[in-house]
N, C-alpha and C positions, 0 to 999 in steps of 0.2 A: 044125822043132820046132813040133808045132802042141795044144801040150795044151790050149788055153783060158784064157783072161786070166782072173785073180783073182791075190790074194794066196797065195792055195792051189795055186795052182799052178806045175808047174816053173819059169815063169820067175815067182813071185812075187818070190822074194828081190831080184830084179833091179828089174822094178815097185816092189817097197818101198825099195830104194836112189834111184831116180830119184823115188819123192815126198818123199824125204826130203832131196834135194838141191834141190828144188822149194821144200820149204817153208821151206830156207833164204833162197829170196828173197823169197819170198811173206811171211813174218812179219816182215821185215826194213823189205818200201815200208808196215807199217802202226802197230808196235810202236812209232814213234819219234812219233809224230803228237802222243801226250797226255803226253809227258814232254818238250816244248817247253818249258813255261813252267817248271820246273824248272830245266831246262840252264840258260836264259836267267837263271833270278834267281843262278845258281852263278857264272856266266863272264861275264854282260852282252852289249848285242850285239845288244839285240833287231833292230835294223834288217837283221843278217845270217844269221837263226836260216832262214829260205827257201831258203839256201845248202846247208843242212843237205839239202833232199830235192833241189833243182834238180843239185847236184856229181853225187848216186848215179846222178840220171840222164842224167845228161851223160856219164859216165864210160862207163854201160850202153849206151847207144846209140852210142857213136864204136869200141867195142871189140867191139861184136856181128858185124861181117863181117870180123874180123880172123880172129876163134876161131874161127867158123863154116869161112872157108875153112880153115885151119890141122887142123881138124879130117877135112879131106878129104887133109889133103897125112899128119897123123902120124898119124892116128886118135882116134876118140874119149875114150879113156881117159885118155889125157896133157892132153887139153884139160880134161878134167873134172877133173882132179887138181888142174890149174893152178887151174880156176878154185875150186878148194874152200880149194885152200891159200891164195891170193889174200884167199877173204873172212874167212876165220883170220885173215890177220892182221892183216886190215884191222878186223876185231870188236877183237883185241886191243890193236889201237893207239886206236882210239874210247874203250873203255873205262878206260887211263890217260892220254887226253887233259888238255890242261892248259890247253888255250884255248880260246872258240869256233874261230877260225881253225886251230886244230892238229885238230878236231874235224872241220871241217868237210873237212881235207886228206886225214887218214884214213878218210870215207867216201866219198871217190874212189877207194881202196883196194877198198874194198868194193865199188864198183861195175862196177871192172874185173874182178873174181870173178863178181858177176852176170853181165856181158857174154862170160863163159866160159861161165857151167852152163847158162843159159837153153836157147841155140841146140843147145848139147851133151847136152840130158836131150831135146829135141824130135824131136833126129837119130838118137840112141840106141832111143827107142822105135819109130821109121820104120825102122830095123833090125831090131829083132827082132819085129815084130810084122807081121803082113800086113794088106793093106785092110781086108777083113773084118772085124780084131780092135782095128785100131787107134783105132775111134773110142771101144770102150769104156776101151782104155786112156786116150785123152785125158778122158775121166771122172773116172779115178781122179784125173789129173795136176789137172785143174780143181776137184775139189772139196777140191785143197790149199790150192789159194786162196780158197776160199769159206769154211773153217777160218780161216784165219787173215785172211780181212778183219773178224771178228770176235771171235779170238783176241787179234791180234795189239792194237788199241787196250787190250783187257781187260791182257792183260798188263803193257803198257807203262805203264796208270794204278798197277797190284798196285803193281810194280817204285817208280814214280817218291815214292809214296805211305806204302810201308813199308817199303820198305829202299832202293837207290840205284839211278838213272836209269843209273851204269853197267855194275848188272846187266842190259839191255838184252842189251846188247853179250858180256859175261861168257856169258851162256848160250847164245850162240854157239859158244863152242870146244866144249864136249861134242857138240852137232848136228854140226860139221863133223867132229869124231875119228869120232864113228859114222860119218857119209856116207862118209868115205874107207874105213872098214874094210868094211864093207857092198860098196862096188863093187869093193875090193880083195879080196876073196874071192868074188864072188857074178861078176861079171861078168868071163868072159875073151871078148875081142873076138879074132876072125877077121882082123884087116885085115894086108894085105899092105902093106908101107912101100914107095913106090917113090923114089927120087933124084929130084926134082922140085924147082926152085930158087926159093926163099920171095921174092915180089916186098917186100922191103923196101921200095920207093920206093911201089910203091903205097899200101900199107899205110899210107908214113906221108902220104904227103897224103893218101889220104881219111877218116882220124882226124883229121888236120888242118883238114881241111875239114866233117866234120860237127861237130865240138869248137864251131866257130864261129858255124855258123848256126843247132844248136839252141842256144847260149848269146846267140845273138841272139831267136832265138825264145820262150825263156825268161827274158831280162831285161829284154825290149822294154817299154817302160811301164811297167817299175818301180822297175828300179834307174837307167834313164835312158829319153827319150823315145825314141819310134819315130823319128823322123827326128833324131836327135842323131850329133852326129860317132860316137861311138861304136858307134850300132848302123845305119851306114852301113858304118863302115869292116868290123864282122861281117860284115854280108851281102858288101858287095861280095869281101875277101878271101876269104870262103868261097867264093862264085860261081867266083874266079878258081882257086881251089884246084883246086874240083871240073874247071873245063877240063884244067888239068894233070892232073889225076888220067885223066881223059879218055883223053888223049894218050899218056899214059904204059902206061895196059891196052893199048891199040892195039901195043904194040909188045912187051910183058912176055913171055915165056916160059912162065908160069903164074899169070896176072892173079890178083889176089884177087875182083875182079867181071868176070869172063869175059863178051866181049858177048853170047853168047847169052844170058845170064840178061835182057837188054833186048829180043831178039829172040824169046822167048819169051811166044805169048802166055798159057799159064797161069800161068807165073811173075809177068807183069807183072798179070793182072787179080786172080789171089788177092793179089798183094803190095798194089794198091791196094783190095781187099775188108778187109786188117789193117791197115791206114795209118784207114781209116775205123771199124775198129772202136775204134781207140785213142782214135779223136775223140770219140767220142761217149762213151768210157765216161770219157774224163778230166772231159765235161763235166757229167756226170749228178754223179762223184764229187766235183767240187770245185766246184759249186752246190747241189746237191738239201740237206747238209745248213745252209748261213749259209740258206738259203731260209725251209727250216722254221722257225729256232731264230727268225728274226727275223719271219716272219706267221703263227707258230702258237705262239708260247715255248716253242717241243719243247725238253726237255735236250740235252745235245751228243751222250748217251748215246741219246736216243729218236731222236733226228735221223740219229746214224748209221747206227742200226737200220734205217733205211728204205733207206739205201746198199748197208745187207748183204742187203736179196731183193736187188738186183739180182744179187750176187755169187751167191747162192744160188741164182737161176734157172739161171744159166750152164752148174751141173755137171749140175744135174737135164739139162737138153736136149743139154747135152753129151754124156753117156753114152747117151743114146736114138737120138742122130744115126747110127749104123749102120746102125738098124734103118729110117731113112729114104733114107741113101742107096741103101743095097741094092736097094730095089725103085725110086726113083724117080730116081739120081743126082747126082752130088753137085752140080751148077748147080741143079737145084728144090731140093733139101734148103736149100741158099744163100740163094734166091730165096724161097724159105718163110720160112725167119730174118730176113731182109731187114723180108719183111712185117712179122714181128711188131713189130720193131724200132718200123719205122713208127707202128703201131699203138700200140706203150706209150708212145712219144714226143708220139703227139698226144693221149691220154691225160693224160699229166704237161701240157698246154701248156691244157688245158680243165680241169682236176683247180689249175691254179695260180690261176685268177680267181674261185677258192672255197678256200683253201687245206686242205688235209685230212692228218693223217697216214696214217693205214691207207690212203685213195687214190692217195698219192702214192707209197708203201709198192708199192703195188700194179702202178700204172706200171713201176716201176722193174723188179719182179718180170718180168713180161712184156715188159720191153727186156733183160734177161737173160737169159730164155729165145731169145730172136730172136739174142745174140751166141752164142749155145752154137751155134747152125744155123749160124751165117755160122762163126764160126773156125776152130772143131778140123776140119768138114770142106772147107775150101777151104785150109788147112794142108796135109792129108792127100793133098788133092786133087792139089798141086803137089809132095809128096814121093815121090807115086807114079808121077811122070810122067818123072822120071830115073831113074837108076843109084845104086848106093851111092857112088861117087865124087862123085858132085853133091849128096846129099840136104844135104851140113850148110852148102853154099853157100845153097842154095835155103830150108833152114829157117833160117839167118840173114838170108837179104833177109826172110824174112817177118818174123821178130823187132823186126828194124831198121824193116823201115816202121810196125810197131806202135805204136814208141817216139818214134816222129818222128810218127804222128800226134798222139798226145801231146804235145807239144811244140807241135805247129801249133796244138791245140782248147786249150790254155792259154791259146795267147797270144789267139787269136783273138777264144773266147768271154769271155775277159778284158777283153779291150779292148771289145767292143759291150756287156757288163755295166757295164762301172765307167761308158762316156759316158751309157747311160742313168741308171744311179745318181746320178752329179753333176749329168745335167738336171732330177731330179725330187725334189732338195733333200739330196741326199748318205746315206752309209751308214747312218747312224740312223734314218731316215725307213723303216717296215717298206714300204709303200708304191713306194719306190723298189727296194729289193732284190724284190720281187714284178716292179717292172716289168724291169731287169733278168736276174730270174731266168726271166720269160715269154718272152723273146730269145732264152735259152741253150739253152733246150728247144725253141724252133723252130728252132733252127740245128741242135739235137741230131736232128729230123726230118728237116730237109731233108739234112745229112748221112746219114741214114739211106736217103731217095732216092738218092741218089748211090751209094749201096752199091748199092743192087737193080739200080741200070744196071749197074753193073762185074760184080753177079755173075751176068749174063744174059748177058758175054761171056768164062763162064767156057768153055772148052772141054770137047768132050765126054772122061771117063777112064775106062778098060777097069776093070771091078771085077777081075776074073780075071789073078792076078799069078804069080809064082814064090813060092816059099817063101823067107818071109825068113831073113837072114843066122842061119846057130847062134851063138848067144850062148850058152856053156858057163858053169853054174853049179854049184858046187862042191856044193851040195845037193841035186844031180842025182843 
């Protein structure tokens, strides 16, 4: 089926079901951010209101190569079901929460619904769309997020402001009733079910084991010291996990991470090309705006503004990136974004010892056009290098390492921000948040070198593929 990606066309309906199972997660990591202080004066707590984002994504990243393989063993549609029903319910237990604590239980709910649709709307459109087509579809899929990294705060202040913070949540169940009816009419999947025996053991140590080291990752230096018994005993038991987990694929019948996915080198160099993008984009998103607000007095409203070109940049290069692999490949299209990346980062790091909004604005614009080049096509890159039995393994490592760079560029750039902060007279001091904030953005560069190595041993991929899978749509 090769009509042409749009909305208009044969497979639109399918395309508009997967951005609309998209924007369920996409509105969800942004909606909740300015109805904090709300929740908190309802329930109290402040010291645990962090819990609130750290759970979803804790939850999202230990359940991404669960769903991901699972979705290789039942098919796509049962996993995407799961995960829509998942985040229904988890929307509607948020919204009659009764505690912080009940609040924060129920968007681990939600998380594991994310940790379904993500890997499952990436594999879905690696199905029915071929190389050629696919990078305008990751367009479409990207500028869901670029909507709602600016939707979703607007929202969430409407909501917390004039009627209740857990309409949030509430206007989740109509999004997911659509998403399920939309794929439940629009998308009939091809897949052949074979008898293949679900590795329970894997599965659960290595939930068990990422559970731990991103909640070490993520609470390290704040809810306790880096070297405290506590975030010893994370890492070390997670470490030891993951050996078992090791040992356990070595012998499994149908591994959840098959060792060729480690023996792979386009799997391993795109999965650490999306482990790096996650870094850099956690560190732009959770510095660039206390930066502003505190050496420019930007509103919280202008400051985030400057967060959304980045997101903005993203779809723009995103949807163009066909038009560059096609002629040049997708390792330079890579190695191009790479640059840019580069480029807007040292930008932001010469743009901070003069603090500026429109040029910090600007930076950031051009560090999201450089992730549009590196992601969707080194995603693509790696989905096209298997079979449809592998693509939702393969678009699950990538997911996963996304999430866990995230998780690393928190803790990381956290911790080199906050010791400069405390040496140069603590959070008040605009002065110190500049010098700290100067730090983040050089880490955000040099992580961005580190990307251009990984994507220069990206291997070469055949553009000239088969016809992807028929995805039968009832508007056909």
């Amino acid at each position: 089926m090769t009509d042409g990606v749009g909305l208009r066309s044969e497979r639109g309906p399918i395309l508009l079901a997967l951005m609309l199972s998209t924007f369920l997660i996409a509105i969800d990591a942004t909606v909740l951010s300015t109805a904090v202080p709300t929740i908190v004066q309802e329930f109290g707590g402040f010291e645990q209101f962090p819990w609130l984002f750290s759970i979803y994504t804790l939850a999202q990243a230990a359940s991404v190569p669960v769903f991901a393989k699972l979705s290789d063993i039942v098919g796509r549609r049962p996993v995407m079901y799961a995960g829509i029903v998942l985040f229904l319910v988890g929307s509607v237990l948020c919204a009659t929460a009764w505690s912080m604590g009940a609040l924060i239980a129920f968007r681990a709910v939600q998380g594991l619904g994310a940790g379904a649709i993500m890997p499952a709307t990436m594999t879905v459109a690696g199905d029915i769309y071929t190389v050629r087509e696919r990078a305008k579809t990751q367009g479409y899929l990207a500028s869901v997020w670029a909507f709602s990294s600016v939707a979703g705060p607007t929202i969430g202040g409407l909501f917390s402001q004039f009627a209740s913070w857990r309409w949030i949540f509430w206007i989740n169940v109509p999004l997911c009733l659509l998403a399920l009816w939309m794929l439940w009419r629009n998308y009939r999947q091809p897949f052949e079910r074979q008898r293949r025996r679900i590795d329970y053991a894997g599965a659960a140590l290595l939930t068990a084991a990422l559970v731990l080291l991103v909640l070490a990752l993520l609470e390290g230096g704040h809810a306790w010291e880096w070297l405290s018994w506590q975030s010893l005993a994370a890492f070390g038991i997670g470490a030891l996990l993951l050996v078992a987990f090791a040992f356990v694929e070595r012998r499994a019948e149908d591994p959840i991470l098959a060792p060729w996915v480690f023996r792979s080198r386009i799997v391993v160099t795109t999965s650490i090309a999306g482990l790096l993008v996650g870094v850099v984009l956690i560190g732009l998103v959770s510095f660039v705006p206390t930066f502003l607000q505190s050496t420019t007095d930007a509103a919280p409203l202008v400051a985030g503004l400057a967060v959304a070109a980045l997101t903005l940049g993203w779809p723009v290069s995103a949807s163009l990136a066909g038009r560059f692999y096609l002629r040049i490949g997708f390792r330079a299209t890579t190695l191009l974004g790479s640059v840019l990346v580069i480029l807007g980062a040292a930008m932001l790091v010469v743009f901070a010892l003069s603090p500026s909004i429109p040029l910090t604005a600007l930076g950031c614009f051009i560090v999201g056009l450089g992730l549009g080049l590196v992601a969707a096509p080194s995603l693509i890159a790696a989905q096209s290098s298997v079979d449809m039995r592998r693509r939702g393994v393969v678009s699950g490592t990538n997911m996963l390492a996304r999430s866990i760079g995230s998780a690393v560029g928190v803790a990381v750039f956290g911790a080199i921000a906050n010791a400069l902060i405390n040496r140069n007279g603590g959070a008040d001091i605009p002065a110190a948040i500049q010098a700290g904030s100067i730090a983040v953005f050089i880490g955000v560069a040099a992580s961005a070198l580190v990307m251009l190595v990984a994507c220069s041993f990206i291997p070469p991929v055949h553009i000239d593929e088969p016809e992807p899978v028929e995805a039968a749509s009832d508007s056909a």
